[in-house]
C-alpha positions as CSV (number, residue, x, y, z in Angstrom):
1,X,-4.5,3.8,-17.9
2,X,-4.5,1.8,-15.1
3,X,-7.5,3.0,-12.0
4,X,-6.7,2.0,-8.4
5,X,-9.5,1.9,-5.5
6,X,-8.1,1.6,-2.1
7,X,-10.8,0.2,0.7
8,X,-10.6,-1.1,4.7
9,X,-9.3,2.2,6.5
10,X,-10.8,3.0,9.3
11,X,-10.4,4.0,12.5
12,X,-9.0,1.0,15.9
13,X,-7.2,1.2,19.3
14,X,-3.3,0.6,19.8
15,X,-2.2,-2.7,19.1
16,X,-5.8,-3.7,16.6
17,X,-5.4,-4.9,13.6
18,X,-6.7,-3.6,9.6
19,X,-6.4,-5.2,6.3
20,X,-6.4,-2.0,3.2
21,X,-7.3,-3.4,0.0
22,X,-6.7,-1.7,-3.6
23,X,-8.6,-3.0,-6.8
24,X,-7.1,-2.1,-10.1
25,X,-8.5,-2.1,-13.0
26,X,-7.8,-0.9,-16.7
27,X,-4.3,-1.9,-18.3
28,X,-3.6,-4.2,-15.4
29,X,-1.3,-6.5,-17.8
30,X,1.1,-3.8,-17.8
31,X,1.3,-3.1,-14.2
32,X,5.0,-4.7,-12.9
33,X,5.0,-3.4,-8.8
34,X,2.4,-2.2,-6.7
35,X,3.1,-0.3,-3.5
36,X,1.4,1.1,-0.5
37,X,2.7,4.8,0.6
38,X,1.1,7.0,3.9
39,X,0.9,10.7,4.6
40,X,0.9,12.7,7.6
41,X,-0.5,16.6,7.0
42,X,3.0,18.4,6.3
43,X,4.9,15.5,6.1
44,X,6.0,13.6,2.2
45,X,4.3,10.7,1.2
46,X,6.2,7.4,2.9
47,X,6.9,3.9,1.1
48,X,5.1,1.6,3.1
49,X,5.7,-1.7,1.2
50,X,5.7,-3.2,-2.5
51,X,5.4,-6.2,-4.2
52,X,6.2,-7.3,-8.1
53,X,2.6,-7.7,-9.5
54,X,4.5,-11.4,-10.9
55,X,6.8,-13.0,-8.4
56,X,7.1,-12.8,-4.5
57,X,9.1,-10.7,-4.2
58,X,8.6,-7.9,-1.3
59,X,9.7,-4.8,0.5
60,X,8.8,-3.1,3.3
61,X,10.4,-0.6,5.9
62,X,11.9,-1.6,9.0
63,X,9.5,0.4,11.1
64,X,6.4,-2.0,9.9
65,X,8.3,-4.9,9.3
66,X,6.9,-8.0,11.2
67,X,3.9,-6.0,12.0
68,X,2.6,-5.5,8.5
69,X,2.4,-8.0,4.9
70,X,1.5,-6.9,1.8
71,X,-0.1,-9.9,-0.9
72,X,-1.6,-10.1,-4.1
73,X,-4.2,-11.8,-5.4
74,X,-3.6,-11.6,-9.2
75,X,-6.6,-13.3,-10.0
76,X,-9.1,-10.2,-8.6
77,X,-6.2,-7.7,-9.4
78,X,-6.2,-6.9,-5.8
79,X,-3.2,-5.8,-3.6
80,X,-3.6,-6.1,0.0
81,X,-1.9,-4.6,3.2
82,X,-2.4,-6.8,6.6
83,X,-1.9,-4.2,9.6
84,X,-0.9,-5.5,13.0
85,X,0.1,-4.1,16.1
86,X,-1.1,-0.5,14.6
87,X,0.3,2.5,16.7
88,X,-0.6,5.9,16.7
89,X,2.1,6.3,14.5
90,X,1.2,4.3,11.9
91,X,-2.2,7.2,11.8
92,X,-2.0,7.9,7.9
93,X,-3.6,8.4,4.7
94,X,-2.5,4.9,3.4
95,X,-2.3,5.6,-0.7
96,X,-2.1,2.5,-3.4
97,X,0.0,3.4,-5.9
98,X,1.1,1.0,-9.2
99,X,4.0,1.5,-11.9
100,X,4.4,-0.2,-15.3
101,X,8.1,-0.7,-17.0
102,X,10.6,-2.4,-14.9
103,X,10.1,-4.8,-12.3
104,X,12.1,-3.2,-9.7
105,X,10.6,-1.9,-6.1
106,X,11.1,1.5,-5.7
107,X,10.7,3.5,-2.4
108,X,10.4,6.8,-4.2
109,X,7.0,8.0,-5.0
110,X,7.8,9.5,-8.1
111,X,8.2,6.4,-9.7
112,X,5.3,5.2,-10.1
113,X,2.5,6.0,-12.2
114,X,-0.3,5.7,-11.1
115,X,-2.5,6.7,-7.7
116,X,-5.3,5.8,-5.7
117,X,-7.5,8.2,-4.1
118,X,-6.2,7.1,0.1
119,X,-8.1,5.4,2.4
120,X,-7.6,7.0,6.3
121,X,-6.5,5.2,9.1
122,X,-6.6,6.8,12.5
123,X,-5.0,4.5,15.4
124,X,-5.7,5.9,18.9
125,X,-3.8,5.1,22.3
C-alpha cells in the first residue's frame, strides 16, 4: 500500500501563486507516475499533470501549461505542483494520486491506484 498526504491549498486572488505538496509513504519503491487531478462539485475528477516517479518526464494539460510545473523530489518522496497565474477556474479540490506497474502517464483517473485525501484551493477575482 502506498499512503499519499496532499498539503499547501488554500485560498489567493487572481493571478497569486500556490505550491501543493503530496508525501507518500509505504511501498514507495513500487510507485512508477504520480499525478495531480482537480474536482469541481458535479463535475469528473480532471488530470492536471504527472510525472514518472524515475525520469523527467512530464504532462500536463494545455489549459495550465506554462502557468503550472509539477517536480519530484525523490529523496523526501514528495511530488510538488507550482501554481501560477491561478484563475478562478483553476478553484478545485486538487487530489494526488500515484500508480504502480508501467511507467506510462495516464490522464484517466482510473488508472491509478492510489489517492490522497485533496487539499482545496479557492482562487477569487
Amino acid at each position: 500500500q502506498v499512503q499519499l498526504a496532499e498539503s499547501g491549498g488554500g485560498s489567493v486572488q487572481a493571478g497569486g501563486s500556490l505550491r501543493l505538496a503530496c508525501a507518500a509513504s509505504g511501498r514507495t519503491f513500487a510507485v512508477t507516475v504520480m499525478a495531480w487531478f482537480r474536482q469541481v462539485p458535479g463535475k469528473e475528477r480532471e488530470f492536471v499533470a504527472g510525472i514518472r516517479y524515475t525520469s523527467v518526464r512530464v504532462d500536463e494539460v494545455d489549459s495550465v501549461e506554462g502557468r503550472f510545473t509539477i517536480s519530484r523530489d525523490n529523496a523526501k518522496d514528495t511530488v510538488y505542483l507550482q501554481m501560477g497565474n491561478l484563475q478562478a477556474e483553476d478553484t478545485a479540490l486538487y487530489f494526488c494520486a500515484a500508480r504502480e506497474s508501467t511507467r506510462k502517464i495516464f490522464r484517466d483517473s482510473e488508472r491509478y491506484d492510489y489517492w490522497g485525501q485533496g487539499t482545496q484551493v479557492t482562487v477569487s477575482s
